[in-house]
Phi, psi and omega in degrees: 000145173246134186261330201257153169226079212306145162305155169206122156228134202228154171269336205204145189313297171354285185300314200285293210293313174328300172276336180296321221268310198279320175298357187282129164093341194269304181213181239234030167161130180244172188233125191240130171299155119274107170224148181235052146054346182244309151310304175233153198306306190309127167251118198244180165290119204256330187281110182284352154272339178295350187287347180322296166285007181294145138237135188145190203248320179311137179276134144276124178254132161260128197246105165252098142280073181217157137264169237012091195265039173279308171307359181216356188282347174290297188317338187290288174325329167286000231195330187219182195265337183184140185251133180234122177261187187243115154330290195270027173257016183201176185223350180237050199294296195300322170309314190299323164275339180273000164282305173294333193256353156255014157226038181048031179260173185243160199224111161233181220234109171253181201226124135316163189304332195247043178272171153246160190283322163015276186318334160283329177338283182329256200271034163324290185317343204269330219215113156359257168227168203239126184259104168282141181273163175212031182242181197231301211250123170230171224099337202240182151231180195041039131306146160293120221278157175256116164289345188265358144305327180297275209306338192293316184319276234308308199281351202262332177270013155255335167311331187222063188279014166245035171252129173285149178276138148231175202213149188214104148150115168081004181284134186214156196310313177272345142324279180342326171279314202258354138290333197272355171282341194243032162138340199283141172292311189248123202253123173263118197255113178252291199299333223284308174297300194264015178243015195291152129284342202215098178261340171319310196300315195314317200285336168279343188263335158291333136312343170272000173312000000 
């Protein structure tokens, strides 16, 4: 199975083309943070037109850290293979899935550290899969991972156990272990990947979690 799925935070289209150009053939999805500095502190590259040049086979997820991304997620959708919002970044949450669900894009939905997974229950059904965040600060790499995310997986897949999980923020092989025991499927992997020496080797050892 493939878990990991490298981070991209880029200051500038330049870096985002870059890093997409070194993951084309090493794995079958990468995740580019979106943050506009007001949701998340970091202000990243933002235009989903510039992907008009990307070429190559890898799928793109766009991490929209913004508030109201109802003003901008079509254009995303147009532009990546699946889009992931934040629960507490709208007020136009349910619109925002009933949009993805009349033009087939797939969609999941993350919970900050001090959300309870509770608060997704209303709209599970609604959405592909759920990205628990597991940084406190987000926008940055080489956050520290929060352990107390481990009790969050465990209680949101046994409640849902056929919602997939991926898990963010601080993931490192042995992090890596002890989400995927405690239900999550997919690892958005940022220092732990791009700071690898051997990245071919990292990316086999995390699939084997």
């Amino acid at each position: 199975m493939n878990r990991i799925i490298p981070s991209i935070i880029a200051d500038n289209f330049s870096e985002v083309k870059d890093k997409i150009d070194q993951l084309e053939g090493l794995v079958p999805m990468a995740q580019i943070d979106i943050a506009d500095g007001v949701f998340a502190p970091n202000i990243t590259w933002q235009n989903p037109q510039d992907l008009d040049e990307v070429r190559g086979q890898i799928k793109l997820e766009a991490h929209l850290m913004i508030v109201n991304p109802e003003i901008v997620v079509r254009q995303w959708f147009d532009k990546v293979d699946s889009v992931v919002i934040h629960l507490e970044s709208s007020n136009q949450i349910e619109t925002i899935l009933d949009l993805a669900k009349s033009i087939k894009a797939r969609i999941g939905l993350a919970l900050n550290m001090d959300t309870p997974v509770e608060d997704l229950y209303p709209v599970a059904r609604a959405v592909d899969f759920v990205q628990l965040m597991t940084i406190d600060k987000l926008g940055f790499y080489g956050q520290p991972f929060a352990l107390s995310a481990v009790e969050k997986i465990k209680i949101l897949h046994r409640h849902l156990p056929n919602l997939p999980i991926q898990v963010d923020g601080g993931i490192d092989l042995d992090i890596g272990r002890q989400v995927v025991e405690a239900g999550a499927q997919k690892l958005i992997v940022g220092s732990a990947f791009w700071q690898a020496d051997d990245k071919e080797k990292i990316i086999k050892e995390f699939n084997q979690l």
